[in-house]
C-alpha positions as CSV (number, residue, x, y, z in Angstrom):
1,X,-9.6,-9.8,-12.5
2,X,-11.4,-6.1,-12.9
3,X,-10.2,-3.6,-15.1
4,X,-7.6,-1.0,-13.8
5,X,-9.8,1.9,-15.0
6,X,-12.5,-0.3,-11.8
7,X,-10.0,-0.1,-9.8
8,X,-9.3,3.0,-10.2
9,X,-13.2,4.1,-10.0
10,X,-13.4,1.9,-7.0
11,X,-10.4,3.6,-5.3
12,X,-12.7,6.9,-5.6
13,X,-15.4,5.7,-4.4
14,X,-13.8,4.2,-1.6
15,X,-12.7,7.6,-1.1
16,X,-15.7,9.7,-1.3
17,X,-15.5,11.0,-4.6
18,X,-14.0,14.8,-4.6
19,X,-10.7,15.3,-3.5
20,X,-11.8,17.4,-0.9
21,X,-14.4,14.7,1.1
22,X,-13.7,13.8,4.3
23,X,-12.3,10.2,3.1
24,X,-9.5,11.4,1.0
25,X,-8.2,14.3,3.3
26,X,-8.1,11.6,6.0
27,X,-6.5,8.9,3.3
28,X,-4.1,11.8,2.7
29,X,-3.3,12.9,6.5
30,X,-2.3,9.2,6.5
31,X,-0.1,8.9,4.1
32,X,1.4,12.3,5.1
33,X,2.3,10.9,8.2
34,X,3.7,7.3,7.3
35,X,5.6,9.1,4.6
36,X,7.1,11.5,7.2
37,X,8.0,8.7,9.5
38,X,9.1,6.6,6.8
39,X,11.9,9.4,5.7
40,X,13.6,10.2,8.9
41,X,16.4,8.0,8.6
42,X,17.3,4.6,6.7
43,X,18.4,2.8,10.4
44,X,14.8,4.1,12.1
45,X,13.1,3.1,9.0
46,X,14.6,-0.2,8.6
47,X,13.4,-0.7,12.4
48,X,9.8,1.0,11.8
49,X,9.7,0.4,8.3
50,X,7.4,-2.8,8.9
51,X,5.3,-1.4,11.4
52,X,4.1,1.8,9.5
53,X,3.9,0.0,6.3
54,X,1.3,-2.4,8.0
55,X,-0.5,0.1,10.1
56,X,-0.6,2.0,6.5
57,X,-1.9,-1.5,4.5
58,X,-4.1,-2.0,7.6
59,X,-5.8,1.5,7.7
60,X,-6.7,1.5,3.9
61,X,-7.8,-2.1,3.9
62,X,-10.2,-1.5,7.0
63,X,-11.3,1.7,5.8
64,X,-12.2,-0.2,1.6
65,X,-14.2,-2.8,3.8
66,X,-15.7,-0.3,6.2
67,X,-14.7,-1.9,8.9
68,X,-13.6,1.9,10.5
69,X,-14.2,5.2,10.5
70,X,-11.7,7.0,8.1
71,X,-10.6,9.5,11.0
72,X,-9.4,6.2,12.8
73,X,-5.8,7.5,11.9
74,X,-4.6,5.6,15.2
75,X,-4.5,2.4,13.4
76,X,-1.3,3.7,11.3
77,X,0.3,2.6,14.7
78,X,-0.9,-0.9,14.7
79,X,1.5,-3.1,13.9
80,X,3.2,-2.4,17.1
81,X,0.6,-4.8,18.3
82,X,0.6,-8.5,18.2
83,X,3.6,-10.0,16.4
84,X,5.9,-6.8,16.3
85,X,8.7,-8.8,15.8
86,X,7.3,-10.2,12.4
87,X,5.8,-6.8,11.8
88,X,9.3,-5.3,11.7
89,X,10.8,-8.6,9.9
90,X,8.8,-8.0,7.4
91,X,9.2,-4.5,6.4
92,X,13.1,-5.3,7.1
93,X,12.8,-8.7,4.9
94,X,10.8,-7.0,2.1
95,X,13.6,-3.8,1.7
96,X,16.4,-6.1,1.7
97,X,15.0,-8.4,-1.1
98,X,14.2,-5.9,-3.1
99,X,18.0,-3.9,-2.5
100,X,19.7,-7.0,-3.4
101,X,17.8,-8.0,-6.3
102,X,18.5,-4.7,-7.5
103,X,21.8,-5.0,-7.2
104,X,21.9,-7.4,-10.3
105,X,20.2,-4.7,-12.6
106,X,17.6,-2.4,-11.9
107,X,14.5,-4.7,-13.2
108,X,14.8,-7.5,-11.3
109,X,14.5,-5.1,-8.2
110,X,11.3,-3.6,-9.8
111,X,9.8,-6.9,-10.5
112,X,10.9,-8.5,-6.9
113,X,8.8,-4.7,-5.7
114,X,5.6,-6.0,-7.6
115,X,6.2,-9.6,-6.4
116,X,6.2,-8.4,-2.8
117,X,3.9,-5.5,-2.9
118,X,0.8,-7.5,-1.2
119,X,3.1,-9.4,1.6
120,X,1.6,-5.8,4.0
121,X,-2.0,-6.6,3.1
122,X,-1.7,-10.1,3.3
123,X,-0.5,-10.1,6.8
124,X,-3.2,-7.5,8.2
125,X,-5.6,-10.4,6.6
126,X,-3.7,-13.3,8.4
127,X,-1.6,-11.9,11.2
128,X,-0.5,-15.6,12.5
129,X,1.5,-15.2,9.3
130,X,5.0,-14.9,9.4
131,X,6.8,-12.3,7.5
132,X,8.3,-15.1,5.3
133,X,5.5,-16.7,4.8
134,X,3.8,-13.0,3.9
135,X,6.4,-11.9,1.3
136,X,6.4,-16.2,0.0
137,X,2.3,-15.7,-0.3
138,X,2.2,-12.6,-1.6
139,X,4.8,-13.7,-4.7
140,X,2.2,-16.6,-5.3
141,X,-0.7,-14.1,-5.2
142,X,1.5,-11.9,-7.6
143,X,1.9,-14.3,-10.5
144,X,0.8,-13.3,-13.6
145,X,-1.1,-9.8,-12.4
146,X,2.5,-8.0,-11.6
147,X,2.4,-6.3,-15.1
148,X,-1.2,-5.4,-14.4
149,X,-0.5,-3.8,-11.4
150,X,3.3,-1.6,-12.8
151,X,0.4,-0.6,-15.3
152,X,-2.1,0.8,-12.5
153,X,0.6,2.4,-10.8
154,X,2.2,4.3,-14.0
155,X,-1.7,5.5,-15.1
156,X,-1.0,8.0,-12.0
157,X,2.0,9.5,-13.8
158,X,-0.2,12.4,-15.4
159,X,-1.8,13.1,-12.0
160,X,1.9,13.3,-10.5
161,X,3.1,15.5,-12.8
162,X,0.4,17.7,-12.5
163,X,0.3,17.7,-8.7
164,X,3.9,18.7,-8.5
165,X,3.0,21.6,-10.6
166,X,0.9,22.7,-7.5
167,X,4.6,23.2,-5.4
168,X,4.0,18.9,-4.9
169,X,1.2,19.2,-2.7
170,X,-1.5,17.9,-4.9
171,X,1.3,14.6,-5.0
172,X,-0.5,14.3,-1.7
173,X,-3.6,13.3,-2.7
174,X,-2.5,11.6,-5.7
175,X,-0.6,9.0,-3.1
176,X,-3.9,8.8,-1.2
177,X,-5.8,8.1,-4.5
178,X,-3.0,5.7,-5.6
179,X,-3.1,3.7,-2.4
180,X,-6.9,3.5,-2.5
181,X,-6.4,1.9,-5.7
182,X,-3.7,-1.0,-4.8
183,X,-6.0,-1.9,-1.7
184,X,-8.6,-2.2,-4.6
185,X,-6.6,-4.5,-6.4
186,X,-5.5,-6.6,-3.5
187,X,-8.9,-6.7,-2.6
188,X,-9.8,-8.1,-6.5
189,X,-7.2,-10.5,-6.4
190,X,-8.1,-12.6,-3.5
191,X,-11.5,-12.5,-5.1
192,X,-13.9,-10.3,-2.3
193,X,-17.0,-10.4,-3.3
194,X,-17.9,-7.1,-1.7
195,X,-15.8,-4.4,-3.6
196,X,-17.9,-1.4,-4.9
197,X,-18.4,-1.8,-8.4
């Protein structure tokens, strides 16, 4: 497994470099948007929750293999198509796991998070999956690199803190960036050969 400060450098490129290249604004406008669906209400999100959170894995996974064009911002919408039932299972599956694990203490709940965090990317990559089998895979994939990945997520703290300084918007393309970066470290951990280095 790469560094986090490769991930991290992959994640840019991926992205284009500056923070204003076409990549990140459209990595942003992504985000933007699954965010804004994602907090509309916890009954709608429980219901969509799976199906923008794939879309969301599926657009940044696509778009670190080149496999689209990053203004292909339609593909946030699909995981409507194909299994939707699974699709929605498993955004309904992962939210409930983590809640009730974090009902014995706040850590568990965190560390269930990390265990589950790839069961998105995992099913763009094998969408005959179920969402169990997505979220069982996904804690096998997760053992042992969980701390690695808490660790890539809080080296973004500093460029949080200073994007909310800028009224929160520059959080915006810190979540792109940040995004980028766990598709980057999916992407290492099931070993393709073909990440930028």
């Amino acid at each position: 497994m790469v560094s986090n400060a490769q991930i991290r450098k992959q994640a840019r490129q991926m992205l284009g470099g500056g923070i204003f290249q076409q990549q990140w604004l459209f990595a942003l406008i992504v985000s933007l948007i699954a965010g804004a669906i994602l907090g509309v209400s916890s009954i709608v999100v429980l219901i969509v929750c799976g199906i923008i959170m794939l879309g969301e894995a599926k657009y940044y996974l696509q778009c670190s293999r080149q496999e689209i064009a990053v203004d292909k911002i339609e593909v946030l919408f699909d995981g409507i198509k194909g299994e939707i039932g699974q699709n929605i299972l498993l955004g309904v599956l992962v939210s409930v796991y983590v809640f009730l694990w974090s009902l014995l203490l706040v850590i568990p709940g965190i560390i269930k998070s990390y265990a589950y965090s790839m069961a998105f990317y995992l099913k763009v990559d094998h969408p005959e999956y179920t969402a169990k089998q997505a979220i069982k895979e996904s804690e096998q994939l997760m053992y042992g690199h969980k701390m690695q990945l808490f660790l890539l997520d809080l080296s973004f703290i500093g460029w949080i803190i200073v994007g909310a300084f800028c009224f929160g918007v520059g959080t915006l393309w810190v979540t792109a960036y940040q995004k980028s970066a766990r598709v980057q470290f999916y992407r290492n951990l099931i070993g393709e050969s073909n990440v930028a280095n």
